[in-house]
N, C-alpha and C positions, 0 to 999 in steps of 0.2 A: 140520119138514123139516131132515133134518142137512146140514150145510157142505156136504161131498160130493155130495149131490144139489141143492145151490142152484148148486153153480159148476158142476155139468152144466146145469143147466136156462138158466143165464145163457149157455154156450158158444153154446148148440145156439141160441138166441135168436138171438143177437148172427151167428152163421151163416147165420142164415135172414136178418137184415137185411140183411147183406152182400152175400147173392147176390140179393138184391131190387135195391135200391139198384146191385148191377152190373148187373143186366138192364136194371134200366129206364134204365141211362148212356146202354147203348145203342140205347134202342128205336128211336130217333129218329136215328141217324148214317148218316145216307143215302149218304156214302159217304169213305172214305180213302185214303189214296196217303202212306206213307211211302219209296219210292226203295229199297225194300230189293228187291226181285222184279228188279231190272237185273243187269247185269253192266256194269261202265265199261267193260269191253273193245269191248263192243258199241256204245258210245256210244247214239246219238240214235236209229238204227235199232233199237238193243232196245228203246226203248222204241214209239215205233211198231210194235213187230209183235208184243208181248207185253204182255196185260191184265194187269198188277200191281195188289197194293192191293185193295181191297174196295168194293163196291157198284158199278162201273165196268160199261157195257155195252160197252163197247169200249177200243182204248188208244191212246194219245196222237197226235196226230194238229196237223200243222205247218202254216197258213197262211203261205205266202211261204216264202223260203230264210232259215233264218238259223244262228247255231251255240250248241249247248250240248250237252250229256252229263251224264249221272249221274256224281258224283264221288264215291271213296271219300277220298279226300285234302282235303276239304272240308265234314267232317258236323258239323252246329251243334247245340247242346242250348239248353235255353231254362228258370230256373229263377228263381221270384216267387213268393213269398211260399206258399199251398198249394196252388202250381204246379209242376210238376216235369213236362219234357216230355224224355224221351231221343230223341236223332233218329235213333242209331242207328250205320250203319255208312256211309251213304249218304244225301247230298242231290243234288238237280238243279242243276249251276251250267250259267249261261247266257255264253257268250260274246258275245250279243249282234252278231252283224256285218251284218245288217241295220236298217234304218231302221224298219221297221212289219213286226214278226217276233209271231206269234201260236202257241202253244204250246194246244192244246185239248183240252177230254175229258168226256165225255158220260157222264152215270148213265145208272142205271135207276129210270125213274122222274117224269113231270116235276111243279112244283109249279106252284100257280096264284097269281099275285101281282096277279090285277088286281082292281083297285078294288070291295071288298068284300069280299073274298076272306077277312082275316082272316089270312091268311099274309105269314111271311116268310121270305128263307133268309140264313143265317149258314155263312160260311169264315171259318177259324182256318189259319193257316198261321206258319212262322217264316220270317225275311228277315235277310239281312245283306248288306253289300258291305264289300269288305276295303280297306282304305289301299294306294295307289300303282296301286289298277286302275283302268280305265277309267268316269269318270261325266261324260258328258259337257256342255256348258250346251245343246248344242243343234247346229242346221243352221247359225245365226246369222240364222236367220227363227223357228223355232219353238222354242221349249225342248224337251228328251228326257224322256220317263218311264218309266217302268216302272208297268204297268196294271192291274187283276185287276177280271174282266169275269162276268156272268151272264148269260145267253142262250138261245137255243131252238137245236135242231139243225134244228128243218126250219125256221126263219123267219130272215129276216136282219134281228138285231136291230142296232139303233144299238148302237155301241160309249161311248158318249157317258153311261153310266154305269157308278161303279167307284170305287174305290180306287185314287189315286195316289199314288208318290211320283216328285215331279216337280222339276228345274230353275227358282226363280222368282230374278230378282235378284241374286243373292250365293250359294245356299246351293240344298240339295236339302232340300222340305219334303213331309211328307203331305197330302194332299188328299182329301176326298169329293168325287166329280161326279156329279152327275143330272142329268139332259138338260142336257149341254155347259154347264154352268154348277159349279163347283168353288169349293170353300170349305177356303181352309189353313189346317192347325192346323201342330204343333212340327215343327220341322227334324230331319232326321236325319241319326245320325253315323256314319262307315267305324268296322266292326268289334265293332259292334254289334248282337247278335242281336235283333231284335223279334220277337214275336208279335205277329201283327195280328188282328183279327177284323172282319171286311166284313157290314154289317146290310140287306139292300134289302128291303124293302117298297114297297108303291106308297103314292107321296108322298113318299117320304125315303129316303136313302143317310145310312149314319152308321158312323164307323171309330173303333174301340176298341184305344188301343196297349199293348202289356203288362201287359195283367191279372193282376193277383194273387188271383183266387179265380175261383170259379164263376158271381158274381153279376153281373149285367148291367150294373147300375150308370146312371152317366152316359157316354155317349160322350163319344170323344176330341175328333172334330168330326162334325157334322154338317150334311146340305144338300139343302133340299127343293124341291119342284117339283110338276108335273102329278102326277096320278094315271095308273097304270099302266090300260092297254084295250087292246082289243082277243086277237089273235090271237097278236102275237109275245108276251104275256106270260102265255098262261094255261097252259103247262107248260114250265116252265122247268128246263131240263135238263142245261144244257151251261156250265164253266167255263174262262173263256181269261186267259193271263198273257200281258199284251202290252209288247214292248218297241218305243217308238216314237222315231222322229229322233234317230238316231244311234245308234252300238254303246252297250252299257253290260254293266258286271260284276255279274251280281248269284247268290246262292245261295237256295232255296227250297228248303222240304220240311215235314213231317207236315202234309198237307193233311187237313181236315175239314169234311163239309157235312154240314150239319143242318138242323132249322128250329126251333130255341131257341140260345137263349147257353151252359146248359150242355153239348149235346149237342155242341158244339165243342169246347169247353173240360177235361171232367171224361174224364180217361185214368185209372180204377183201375190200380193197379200188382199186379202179381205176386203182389211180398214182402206185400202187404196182406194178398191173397186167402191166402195159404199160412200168414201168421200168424195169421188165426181157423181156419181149418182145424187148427193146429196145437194151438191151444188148445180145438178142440173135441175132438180126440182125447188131449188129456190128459187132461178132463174124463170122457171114457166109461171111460181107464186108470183114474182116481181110484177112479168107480163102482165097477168091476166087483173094482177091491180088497177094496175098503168091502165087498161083497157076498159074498165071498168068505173073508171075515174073522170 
């Protein structure tokens, strides 16, 4: 086999992997919302009245009054190790000016998490709050959080598991809660973008801070409890960001749900796609030289 037709054979290879390996990133991404389908102008009503983003059966949808808009003056990237997330031109910042403000949005689709089930679902999103804005410690009865919630659309599930970051002491820490019982892991800092990724299963909630690869690894904290049953956990459908007692500043965006660690996590890029492409069509120039020669 001359050169010329080894580094065609190796292109076209390496392009069949490629688009493998990209299908199957996403066979399983049950749904996304990067903020870019808004207009800021529109504020809080485009997004209510406009499905953006992917896999969504409907669009955002406000329990209680509170304030936030898609901002273009506020878009966070997020970049570890062989992770690279762009966010774009557009995140969701929350004003926060309710006490118990719920931000919601429903796939297509629901999963089944109760006890045997074998499943689980995984959010990946990115989080920051900026220096000099509002984090409040609380009412001066309850400490404030900021929440990230899994649910049923037609059940009313306890809110009582989730992903916090919450008000304890001194400081704003992360937290997993399952059934109203939380476990804090590290504190975190204004002006710092995380990537978090949120793991529920029945029996255990477990929150994973800036990963740097695809691999699932060890959570950051974890915290377990009952097994999931019944009715409100066998298609679970619907994701809510709640901000509770008191206002708070926070920014949020490239939301992903899946039911694996990497179907959150692994975003092929573009320039990847375009660079085997590019080398497989030097490889067929090479050929049809070779051939013609």
């Amino acid at each position: 086999m001359s050169i010329f037709k080894h580094v065609s054979t190796l292109t076209a290879a390496s392009a069949c992997l490629f688009l493998s390996t990209y299908q199957s990133s996403h066979a399983e991404l049950i749904a996304y919302e990067g903020f870019e389908d808004y207009n800021p102008g529109d504020g809080l009503a485009g997004m209510t009245s406009t499905n953006g983003g992917t896999g969504w059966s409907s669009a955002f949808s406000v329990t209680s009054t509170g304030g936030g808009f898609p901002s273009a003056t506020r878009n966070i990237d997020y970049s570890n190790g062989s992770i690279n997330v762009d966010g774009g031109n557009t995140s969701y910042y929350s004003t926060g000016d309710n006490s118990n403000y719920y931000l919601n949005r429903t796939w297509s689709g629901g999963v089944d998490l109760t006890q045997g089930s074998g499943n689980a679902l995984y959010v990946s999103f990115l989080w920051q709050t900026r220096t000099g804005e509002s984090r409040p410690a609380g009412d001066g009865t309850t400490n404030s959080f900021f929440q990230v919630i899994f649910s049923e659309s037609t059940s009313t599930n306890t809110y009582f598991y989730g992903v916090i970051n919450r008000f304890v002491t001194d400081d704003h820490y992360w937290q997993a809660r399952y059934n109203n019982v939380a476990n804090t892991g590290p504190s975190s800092t204004s002006d710092q973008v995380y990537m978090v990724v949120m793991k529920l299963e029945s029996g255990s909630i477990s929150l994973y801070l800036n990963p740097n690869s695809n691999s699932e690894g060890s959570p950051t904290v974890t915290q377990t409890g009952v097994q999931l049953t019944g009715t409100n956990w066998d298609s679970v459908d619907t994701i809510s960001f709640r901000q509770a007692v008191g206002a708070s500043n926070w920014n949020i965006d490239e939301i992903r749900i899946g039911t694996s660690f990497a179907d959150v996590i692994v975003v092929p890029e573009v320039s990847s796609f375009a660079a085997v492409l590019g080398l497989l069509s030097l490889g067929l120039v090479i050929n049809r030289r070779r051939a013609s020669s």
